[in-house]
C-alpha positions in Angstrom: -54.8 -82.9 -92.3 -54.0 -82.3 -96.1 -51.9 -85.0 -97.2 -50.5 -82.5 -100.2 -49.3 -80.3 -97.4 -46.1 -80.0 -95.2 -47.3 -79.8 -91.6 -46.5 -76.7 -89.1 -43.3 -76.3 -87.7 -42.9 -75.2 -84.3 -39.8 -73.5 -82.5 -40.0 -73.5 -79.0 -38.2 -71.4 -76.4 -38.7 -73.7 -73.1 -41.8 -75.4 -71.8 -42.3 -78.8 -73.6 -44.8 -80.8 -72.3 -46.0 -78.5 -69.6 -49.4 -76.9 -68.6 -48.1 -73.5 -69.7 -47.4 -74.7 -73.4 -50.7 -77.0 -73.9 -52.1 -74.8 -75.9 -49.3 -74.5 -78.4 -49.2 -78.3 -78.3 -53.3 -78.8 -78.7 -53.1 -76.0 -81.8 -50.7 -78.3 -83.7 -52.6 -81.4 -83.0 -55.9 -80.1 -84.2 -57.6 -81.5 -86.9 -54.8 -84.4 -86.9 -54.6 -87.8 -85.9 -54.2 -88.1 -81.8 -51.0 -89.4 -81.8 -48.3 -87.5 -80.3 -45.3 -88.5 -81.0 -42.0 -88.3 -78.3 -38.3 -88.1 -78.6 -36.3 -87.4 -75.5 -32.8 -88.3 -77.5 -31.7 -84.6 -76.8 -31.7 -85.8 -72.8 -29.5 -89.0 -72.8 -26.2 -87.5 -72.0 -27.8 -86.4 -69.1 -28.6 -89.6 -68.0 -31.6 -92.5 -67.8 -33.3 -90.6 -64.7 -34.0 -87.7 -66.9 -34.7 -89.3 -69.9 -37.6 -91.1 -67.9 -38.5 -87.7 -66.2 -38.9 -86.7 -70.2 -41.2 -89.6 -71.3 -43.2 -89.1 -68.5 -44.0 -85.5 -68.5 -44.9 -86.2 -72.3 -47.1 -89.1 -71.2 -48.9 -86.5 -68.8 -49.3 -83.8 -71.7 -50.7 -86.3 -73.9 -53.4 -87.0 -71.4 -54.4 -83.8 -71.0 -54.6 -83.3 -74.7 -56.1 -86.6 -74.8 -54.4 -88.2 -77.4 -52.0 -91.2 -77.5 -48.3 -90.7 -76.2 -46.1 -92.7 -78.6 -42.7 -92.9 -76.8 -39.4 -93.2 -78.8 -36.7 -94.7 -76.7 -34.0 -93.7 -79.0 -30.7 -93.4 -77.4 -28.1 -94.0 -80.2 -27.6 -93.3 -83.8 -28.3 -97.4 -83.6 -31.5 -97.4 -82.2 -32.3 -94.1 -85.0 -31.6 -96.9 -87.6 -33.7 -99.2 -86.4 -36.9 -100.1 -88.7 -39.3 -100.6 -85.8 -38.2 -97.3 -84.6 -38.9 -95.8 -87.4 -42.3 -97.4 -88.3 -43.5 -96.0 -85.3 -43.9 -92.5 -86.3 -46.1 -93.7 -88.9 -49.4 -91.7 -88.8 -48.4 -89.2 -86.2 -50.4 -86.1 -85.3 -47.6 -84.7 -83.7 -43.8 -85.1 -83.5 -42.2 -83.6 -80.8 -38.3 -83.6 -80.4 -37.5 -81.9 -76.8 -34.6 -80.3 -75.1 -31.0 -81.1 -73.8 -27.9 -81.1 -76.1 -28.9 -80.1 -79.1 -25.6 -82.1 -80.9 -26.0 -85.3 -79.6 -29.5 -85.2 -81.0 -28.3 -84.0 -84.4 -25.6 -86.1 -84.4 -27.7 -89.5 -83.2 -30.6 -88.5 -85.9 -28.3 -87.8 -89.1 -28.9 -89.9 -92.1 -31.0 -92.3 -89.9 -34.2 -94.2 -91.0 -36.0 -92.5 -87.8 -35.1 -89.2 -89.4 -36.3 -89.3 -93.0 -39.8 -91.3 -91.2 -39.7 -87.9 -89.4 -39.7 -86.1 -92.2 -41.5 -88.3 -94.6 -44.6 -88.0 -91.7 -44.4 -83.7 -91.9 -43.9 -83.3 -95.7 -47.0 -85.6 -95.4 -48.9 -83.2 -92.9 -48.0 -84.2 -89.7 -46.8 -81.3 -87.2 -43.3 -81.1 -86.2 -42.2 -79.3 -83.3 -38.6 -79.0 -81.6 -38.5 -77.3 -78.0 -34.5 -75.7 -77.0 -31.9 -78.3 -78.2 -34.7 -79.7 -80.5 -35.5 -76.7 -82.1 -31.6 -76.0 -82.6 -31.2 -79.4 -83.9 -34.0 -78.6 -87.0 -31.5 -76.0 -88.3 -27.8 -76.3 -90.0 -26.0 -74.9 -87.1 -25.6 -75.4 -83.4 -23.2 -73.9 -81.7 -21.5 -75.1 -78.6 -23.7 -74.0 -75.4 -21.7 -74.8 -72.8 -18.7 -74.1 -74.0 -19.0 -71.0 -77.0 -15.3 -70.7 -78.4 -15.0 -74.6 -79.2 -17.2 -73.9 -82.6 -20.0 -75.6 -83.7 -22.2 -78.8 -85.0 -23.9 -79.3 -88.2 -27.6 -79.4 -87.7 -30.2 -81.6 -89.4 -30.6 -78.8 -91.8 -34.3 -78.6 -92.2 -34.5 -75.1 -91.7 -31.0 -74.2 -93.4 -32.0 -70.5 -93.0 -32.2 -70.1 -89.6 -30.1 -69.8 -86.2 -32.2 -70.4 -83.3 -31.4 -69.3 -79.7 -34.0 -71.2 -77.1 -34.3 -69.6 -73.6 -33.3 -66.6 -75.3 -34.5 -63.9 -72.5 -32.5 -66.1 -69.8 -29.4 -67.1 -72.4 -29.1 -63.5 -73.4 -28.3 -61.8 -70.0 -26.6 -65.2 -68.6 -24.6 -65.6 -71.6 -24.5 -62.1 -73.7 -21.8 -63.3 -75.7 -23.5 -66.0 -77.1 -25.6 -63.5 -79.4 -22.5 -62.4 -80.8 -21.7 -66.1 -81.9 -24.3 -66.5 -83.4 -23.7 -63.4 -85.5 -20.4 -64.0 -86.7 -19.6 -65.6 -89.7 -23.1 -66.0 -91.1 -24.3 -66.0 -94.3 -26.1 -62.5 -94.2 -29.6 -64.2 -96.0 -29.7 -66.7 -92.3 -31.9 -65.0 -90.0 -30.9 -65.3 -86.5 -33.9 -65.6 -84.1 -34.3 -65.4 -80.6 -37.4 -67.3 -78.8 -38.2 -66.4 -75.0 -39.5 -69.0 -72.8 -42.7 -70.5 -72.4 -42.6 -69.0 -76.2 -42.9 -70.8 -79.5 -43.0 -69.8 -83.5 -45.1 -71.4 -85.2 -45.7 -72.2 -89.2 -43.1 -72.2 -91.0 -40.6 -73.1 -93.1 -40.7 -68.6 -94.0 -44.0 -67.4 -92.0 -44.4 -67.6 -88.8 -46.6 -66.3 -85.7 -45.8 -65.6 -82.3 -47.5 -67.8 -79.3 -46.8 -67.9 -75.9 -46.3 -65.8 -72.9 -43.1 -63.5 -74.1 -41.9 -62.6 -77.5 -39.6 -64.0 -80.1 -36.5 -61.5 -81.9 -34.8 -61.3 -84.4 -31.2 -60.2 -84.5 -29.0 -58.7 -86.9 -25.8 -56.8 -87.1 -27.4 -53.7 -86.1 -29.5 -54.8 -83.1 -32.8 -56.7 -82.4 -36.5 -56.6 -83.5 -39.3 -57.8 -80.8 -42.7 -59.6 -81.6 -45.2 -60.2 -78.8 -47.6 -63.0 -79.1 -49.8 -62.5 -82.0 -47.1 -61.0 -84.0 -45.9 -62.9 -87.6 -42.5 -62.8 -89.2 -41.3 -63.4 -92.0 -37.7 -64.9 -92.7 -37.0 -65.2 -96.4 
């Protein structure tokens, strides 16, 4: 790891934690510290059961990886200001925030002592990866999933130049309207991207590359643009 180096970013479609994305989670661990940092905040509305369902498929990842699972109980903007919390993304190989409501977990991380650890740990190499509502959560703007015409939440903002749409190849025949929101209103130099799942971008914060089983779009205006695992892309 090279300390005068951001880590890489990852955008993931679907699949935290799983056999199908171990790869993707052993590439941004390698040649970092074994310590694999957990959030399941994203999950809490959804209630204690699946939070623990979360913390323990990461705990089974980590094993087969075979690095340290470093859980983060973190189910409050309280708890995200706690110093203890914080200190314990110190020396993390990888920092993984996963999926469920993407603005609760914006909301709970904002201006929090967990979240500039977070990012103090990436801008100091570290690996930072956000699967669905934690990928969302990385960028300004998250718009309202569940119900599309109440408007939106402000991100974290670490990516200000992106939109990201997780599960796109499900969300986008389920939910074709949502494309369209995401569209609207933007500030033309945002690029809007779609990830498939069991699909992640990784690099970052402008290059990227393509892993996973499906392919990742981008979306303007004037239709889509595929890339297939393997592929880069650049969003200036």
């Amino acid at each position: 790891m090279n300390p005068a180096q951001p880590g890489p970013l990852a955008l993931v479609g679907s699949g935290e934690y799983l056999e199908v994305m171990a790869d993707v989670e052993a590439s941004l661990l390698a040649g970092r510290p074994g310590r694999y940092v957990q959030l399941a905040t994203a999950a809490v509305p959804d209630g204690p059961e699946v939070v623990a369902r979360w913390h323990q498929l990461g705990i089974e990842q980590a094993r087969r990886l075979g690095v340290e699972p470093v859980i983060l109980n973190v189910a409050s903007h309280e708890d995200a200001n706690d110093p203890a919390m914080a200190a314990l993304v110190a020396g993390a190989g990888l920092i993984y925030l996963s999926g469920g409501h993407p603005g609760f977990l914006a909301d709970t991380l904002r201006d929090s002592a967990l979240w500039r650890a977070i990012v103090h740990e990436w801008r100091a190499g570290a690996a930072l990866a956000g699967c669905s509502a934690g990928a969302m959560a990385l960028t300004s703007w998250i718009p309202s999933l569940r119900h599309p015409r109440r408007g939106s939440t402000p991100g974290l903002g670490l990516l200000s130049h992106l939109r990201v749409i997780p599960h796109f190849d499900a969300f986008s025949r389920r939910v074709p309207e949502l494309v369209t929101q995401y569209l609207v209103g933007r500030d033309p130099s945002v690029s809007v991207l779609g990830i498939d799942e069991n699909t992640a971008l990784i690099g970052g914060p402008f290059e990227w590359t393509v892993r996973g089983r499906a392919s990742v779009w981008r979306l303007d205006d004037e239709g889509r643009e595929g890339f297939a695992s393997g592929a880069t892309i650049s969003t200036p």
